[in-house]
C-alpha positions as a Markdown table, in Angstrom:
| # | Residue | x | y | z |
|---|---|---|---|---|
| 1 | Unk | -22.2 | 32.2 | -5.3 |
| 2 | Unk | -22.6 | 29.7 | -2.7 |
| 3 | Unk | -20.2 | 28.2 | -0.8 |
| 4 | Unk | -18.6 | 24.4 | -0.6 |
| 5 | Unk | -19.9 | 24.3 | 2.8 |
| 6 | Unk | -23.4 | 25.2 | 2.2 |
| 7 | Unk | -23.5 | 22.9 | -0.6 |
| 8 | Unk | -22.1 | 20.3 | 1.2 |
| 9 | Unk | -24.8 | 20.8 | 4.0 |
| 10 | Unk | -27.5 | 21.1 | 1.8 |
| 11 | Unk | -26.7 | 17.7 | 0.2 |
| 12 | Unk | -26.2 | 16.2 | 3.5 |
| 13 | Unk | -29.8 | 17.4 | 5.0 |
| 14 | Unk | -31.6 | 16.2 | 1.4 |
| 15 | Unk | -29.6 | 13.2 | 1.7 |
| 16 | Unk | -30.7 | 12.1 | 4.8 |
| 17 | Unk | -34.3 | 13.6 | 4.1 |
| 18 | Unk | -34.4 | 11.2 | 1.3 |
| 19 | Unk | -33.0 | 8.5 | 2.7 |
| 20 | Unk | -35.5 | 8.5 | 5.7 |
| 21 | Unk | -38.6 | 8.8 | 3.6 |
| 22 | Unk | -37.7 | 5.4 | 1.8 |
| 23 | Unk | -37.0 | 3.6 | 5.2 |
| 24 | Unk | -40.5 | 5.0 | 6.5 |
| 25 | Unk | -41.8 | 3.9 | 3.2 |
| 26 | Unk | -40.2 | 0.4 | 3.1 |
| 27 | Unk | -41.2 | 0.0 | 6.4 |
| 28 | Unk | -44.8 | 1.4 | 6.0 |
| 29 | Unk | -44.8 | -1.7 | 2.9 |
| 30 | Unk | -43.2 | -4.5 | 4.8 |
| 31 | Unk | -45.7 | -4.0 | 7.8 |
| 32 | Unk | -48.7 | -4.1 | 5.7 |
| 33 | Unk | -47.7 | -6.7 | 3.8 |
| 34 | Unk | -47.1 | -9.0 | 7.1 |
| 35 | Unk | -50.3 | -7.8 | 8.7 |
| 36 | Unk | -52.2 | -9.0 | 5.9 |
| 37 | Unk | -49.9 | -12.3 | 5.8 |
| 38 | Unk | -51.2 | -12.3 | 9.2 |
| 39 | Unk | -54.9 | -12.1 | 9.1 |
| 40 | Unk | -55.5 | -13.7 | 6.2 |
| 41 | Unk | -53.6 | -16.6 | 8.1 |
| 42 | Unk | -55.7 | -15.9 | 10.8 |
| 43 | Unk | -58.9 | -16.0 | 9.5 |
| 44 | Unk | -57.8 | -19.5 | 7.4 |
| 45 | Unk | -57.6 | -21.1 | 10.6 |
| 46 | Unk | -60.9 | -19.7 | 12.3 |
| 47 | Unk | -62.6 | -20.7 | 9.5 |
| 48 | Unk | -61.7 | -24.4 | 9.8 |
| 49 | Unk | -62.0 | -24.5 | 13.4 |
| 50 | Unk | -65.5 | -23.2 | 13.1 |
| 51 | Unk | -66.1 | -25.5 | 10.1 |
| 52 | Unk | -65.1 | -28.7 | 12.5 |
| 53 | Unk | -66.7 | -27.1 | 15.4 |
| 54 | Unk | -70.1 | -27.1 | 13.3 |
| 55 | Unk | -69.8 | -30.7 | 12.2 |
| 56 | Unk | -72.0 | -31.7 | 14.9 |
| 57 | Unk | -74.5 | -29.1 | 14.3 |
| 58 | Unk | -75.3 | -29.1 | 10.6 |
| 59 | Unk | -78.2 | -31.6 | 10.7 |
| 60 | Unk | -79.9 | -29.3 | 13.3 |
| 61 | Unk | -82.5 | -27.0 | 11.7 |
| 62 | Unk | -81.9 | -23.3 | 10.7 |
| 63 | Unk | -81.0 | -21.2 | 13.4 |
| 64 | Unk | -80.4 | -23.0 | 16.0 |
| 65 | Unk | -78.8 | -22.8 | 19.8 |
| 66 | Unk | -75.5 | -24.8 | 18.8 |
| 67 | Unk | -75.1 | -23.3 | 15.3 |
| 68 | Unk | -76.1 | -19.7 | 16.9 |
| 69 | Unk | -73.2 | -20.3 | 19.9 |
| 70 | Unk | -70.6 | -21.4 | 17.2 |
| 71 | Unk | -71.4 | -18.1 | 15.3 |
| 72 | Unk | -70.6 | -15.7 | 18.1 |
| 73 | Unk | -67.8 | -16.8 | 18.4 |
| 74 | Unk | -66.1 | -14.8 | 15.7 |
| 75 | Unk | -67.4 | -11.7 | 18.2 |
| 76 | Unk | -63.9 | -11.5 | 19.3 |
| 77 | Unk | -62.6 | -11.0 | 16.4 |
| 78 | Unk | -63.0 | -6.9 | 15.4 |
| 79 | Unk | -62.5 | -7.8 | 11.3 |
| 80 | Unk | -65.1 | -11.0 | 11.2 |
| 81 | Unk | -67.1 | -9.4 | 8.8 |
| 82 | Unk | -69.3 | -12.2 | 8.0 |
| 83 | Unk | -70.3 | -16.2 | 8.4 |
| 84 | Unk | -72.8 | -18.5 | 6.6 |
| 85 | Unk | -74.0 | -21.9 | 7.3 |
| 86 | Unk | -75.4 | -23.6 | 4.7 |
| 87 | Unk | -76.2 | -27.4 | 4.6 |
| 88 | Unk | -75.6 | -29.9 | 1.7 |
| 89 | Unk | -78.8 | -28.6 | -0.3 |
| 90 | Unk | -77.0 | -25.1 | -0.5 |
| 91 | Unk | -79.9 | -23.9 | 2.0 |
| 92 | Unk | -78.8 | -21.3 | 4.2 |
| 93 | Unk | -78.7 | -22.5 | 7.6 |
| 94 | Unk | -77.7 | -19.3 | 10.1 |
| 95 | Unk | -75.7 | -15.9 | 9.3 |
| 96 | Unk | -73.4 | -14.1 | 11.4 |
| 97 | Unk | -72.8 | -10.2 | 10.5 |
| 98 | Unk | -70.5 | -9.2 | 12.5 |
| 99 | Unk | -69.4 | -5.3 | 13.7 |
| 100 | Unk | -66.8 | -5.2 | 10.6 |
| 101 | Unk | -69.3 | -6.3 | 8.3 |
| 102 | Unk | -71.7 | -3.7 | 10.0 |
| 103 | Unk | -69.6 | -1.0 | 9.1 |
| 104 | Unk | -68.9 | -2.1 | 5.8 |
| 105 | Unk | -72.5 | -2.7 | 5.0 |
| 106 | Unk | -72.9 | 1.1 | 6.5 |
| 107 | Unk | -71.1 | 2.6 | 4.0 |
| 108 | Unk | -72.5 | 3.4 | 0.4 |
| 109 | Unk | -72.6 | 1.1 | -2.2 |
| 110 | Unk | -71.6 | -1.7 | 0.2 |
| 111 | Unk | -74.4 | -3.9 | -1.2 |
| 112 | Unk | -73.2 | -3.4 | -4.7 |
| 113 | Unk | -70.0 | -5.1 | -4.0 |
C-alpha cells in the first residue's frame, strides 16, 4: 500500500508536468499565431509599396532595368517566394522567384500546387 506521502508527491510532480506542457503548448500556439499575424502584415505592406513603386514602370516593356531593380528588392526578405508584373492586358511583364519560392519549387509536387 502506498503511502499519503508518496501519493501526494506523485500528484504534485504530474500536476506540474501537466500543467507545464499546456503553457509550452499555449505558448507554442500564441507565437505562431502572431508570427503569422506578423508576416502576413508584412508582406501586405511590401506588396503595396512595390505596387506604388512600379507605377512609374509599368508602361516600360517586359523585363526591364526599373521593373527588374523593383523586383530585387524582395531579396531581403528570406519568405518572398514570388512576384509578377503584369500590365493592364493581363500580359506578364517580369517574374521574381525568390530563394523561398526556390525551395518550395525544389520540393515534389511543388508545381502541382
Amino acid at each position: 500500500m502506498k503511502s499519503l506521502r508518496s501519493q501526494i508527491s506523485f500528484n504534485t510532480v504530474t500536476s506540474i508536468a501537466i500543467i507545464s506542457a499546456l503553457i509550452i503548448t499555449l505558448s507554442i500556439y500564441v507565437y505562431e499565431k502572431l508570427y503569422i499575424e506578423f508576416v502576413s502584415t508584412e508582406v501586405n505592406a511590401i506588396g503595396e509599396n512595390i505596387s506604388v513603386d512600379l507605377i512609374d514602370y509599368i508602361n516600360e516593356p517586359a523585363g526591364s532595368f526599373n521593373q527588374t531593380e523593383v523586383l530585387l528588392r524582395l531579396d531581403e526578405y528570406e519568405y518572398a517566394e514570388t512576384a509578377y508584373i503584369f500590365n493592364s492586358q493581363g500580359e506578364l511583364l517580369n517574374v521574381y522567384i525568390g530563394q523561398a519560392g526556390l525551395k518550395a519549387r525544389a520540393k515534389p509536387n511543388a508545381f502541382e500546387r
